[in-house]
KETIVEX-207846 format. One record per residue (C-alpha): residue in three letters; x, y, z. Coordinates in steps of 0.02 Angstrom, whole numbers, plus 50000, padded with zeros to 5 digits. Layout:
BEGIN
ALAXYZ
...
This chain:
BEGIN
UNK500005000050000
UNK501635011450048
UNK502285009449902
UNK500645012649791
UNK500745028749865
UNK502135033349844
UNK502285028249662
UNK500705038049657
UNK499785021649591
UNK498515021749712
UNK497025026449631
UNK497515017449459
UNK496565002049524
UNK494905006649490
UNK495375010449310
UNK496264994149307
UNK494824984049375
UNK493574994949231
UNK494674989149100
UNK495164970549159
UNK493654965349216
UNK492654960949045
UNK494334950649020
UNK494064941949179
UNK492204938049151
UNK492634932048970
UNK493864919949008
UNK493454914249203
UNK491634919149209
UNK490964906949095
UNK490204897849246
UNK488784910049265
UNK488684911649078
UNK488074893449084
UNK487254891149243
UNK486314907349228
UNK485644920949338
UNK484954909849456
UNK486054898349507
UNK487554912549507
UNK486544920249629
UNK486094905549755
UNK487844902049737
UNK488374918749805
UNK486854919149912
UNK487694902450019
UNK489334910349994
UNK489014926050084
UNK488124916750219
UNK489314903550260
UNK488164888750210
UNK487984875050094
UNK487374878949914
UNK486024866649942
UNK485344875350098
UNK485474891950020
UNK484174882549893
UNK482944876150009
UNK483074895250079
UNK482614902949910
UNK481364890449883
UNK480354893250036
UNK480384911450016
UNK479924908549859
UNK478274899049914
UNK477884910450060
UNK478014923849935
UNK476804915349805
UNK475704911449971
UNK475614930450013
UNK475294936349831
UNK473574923349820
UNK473134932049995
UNK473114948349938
UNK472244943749784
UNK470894935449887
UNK470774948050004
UNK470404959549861
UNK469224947249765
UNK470234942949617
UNK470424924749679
UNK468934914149744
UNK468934898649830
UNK467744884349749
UNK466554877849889
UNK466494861149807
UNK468274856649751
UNK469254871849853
UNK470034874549707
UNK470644894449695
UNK470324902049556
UNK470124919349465
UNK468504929249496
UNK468004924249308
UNK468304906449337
UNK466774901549427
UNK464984911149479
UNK463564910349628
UNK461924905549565
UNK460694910949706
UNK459494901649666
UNK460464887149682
UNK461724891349836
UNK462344905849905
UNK464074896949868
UNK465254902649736
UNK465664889449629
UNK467224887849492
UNK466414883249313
UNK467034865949307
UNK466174860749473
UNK464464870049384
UNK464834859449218
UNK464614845249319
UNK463324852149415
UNK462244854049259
UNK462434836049206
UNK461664829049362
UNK459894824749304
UNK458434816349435
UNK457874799249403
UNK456074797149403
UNK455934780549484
UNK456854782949622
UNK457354801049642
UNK459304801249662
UNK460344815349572
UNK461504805149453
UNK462654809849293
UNK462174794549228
UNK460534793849181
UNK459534793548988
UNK458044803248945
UNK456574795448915
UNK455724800548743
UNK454014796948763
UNK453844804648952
UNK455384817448941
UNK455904814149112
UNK457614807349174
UNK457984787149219
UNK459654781349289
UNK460714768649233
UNK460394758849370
UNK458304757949357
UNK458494755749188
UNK459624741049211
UNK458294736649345
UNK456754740249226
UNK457524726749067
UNK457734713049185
UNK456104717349242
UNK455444716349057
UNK456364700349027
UNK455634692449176
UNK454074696249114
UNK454154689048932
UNK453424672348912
UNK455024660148849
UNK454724651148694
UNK453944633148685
């Protein structure tokens, strides 16, 4: 250091480090060329804290998801995002309704798609997806008392001679 002063070279070293220093990153840097951003900066990250690279990770990572937790709460608590009452799925205000006359309940649009398919059977009143309209009546029969109804019928057919 003496002797940078008194050689009056002691403030040549930022002009030295200006110049070198694309030099340096071309020819030593190529590491965080080809690891990327990322990883250059979790490495750092666990150097400048004394800990393994891996922990440094798991670090980043959890902020990461406390961070995305903290974003969706703030978008609920401002009604972008709604939680489904059927499937708890959370989704964007547009993603879903409440029909009233249904349930107060606001419900994403693939729970209502499958809301709408439910039909009631006539024979023995349960709600069922699978189910076949009758053409003659219009109502609604369900696989299972139509199963029940054509063994019924074949039961009642007289077998041949």
């Amino acid at each position: 250091m003496w002797k940078a002063v008194r050689r009056g070279r002691l403030l040549s070293w930022p002009g030295v480090c200006f110049v070198g220093f694309p030099v340096w990153a071309r020819e030593y840097g190529t590491w965080y060329v080809n690891r990327g951003v990322w990883v250059v900066f979790k490495w750092y990250l666990a150097f400048w804290l004394g800990v393994p690279a891996t922990f440094a990770s798991a670090a980043a990572s959890r902020c990461t998801a406390v961070g995305q937790r903290v974003v969706l709460r703030v978008k609920k608590l401002l009604g972008i995002m709604r939680q489904c009452q059927e499937c708890k799925k959370i989704c964007s205000q547009d993603g879903g309704r409440a029909d009233l006359a249904v349930d107060p309940g606001w419900y994403c649009n693939n729970c209502w798609s499958l809301y709408n398919r439910h039909h009631e059977c006539r024979k023995c009143l349960r709600w069922t997806t699978r189910c076949r309209e009758d053409a003659a009546t219009g109502k609604w029969l369900c696989s299972w008392c139509e199963d029940k109804e054509a063994r019924q019928q074949q039961q009642q057919q007289p077998s041949p001679p």
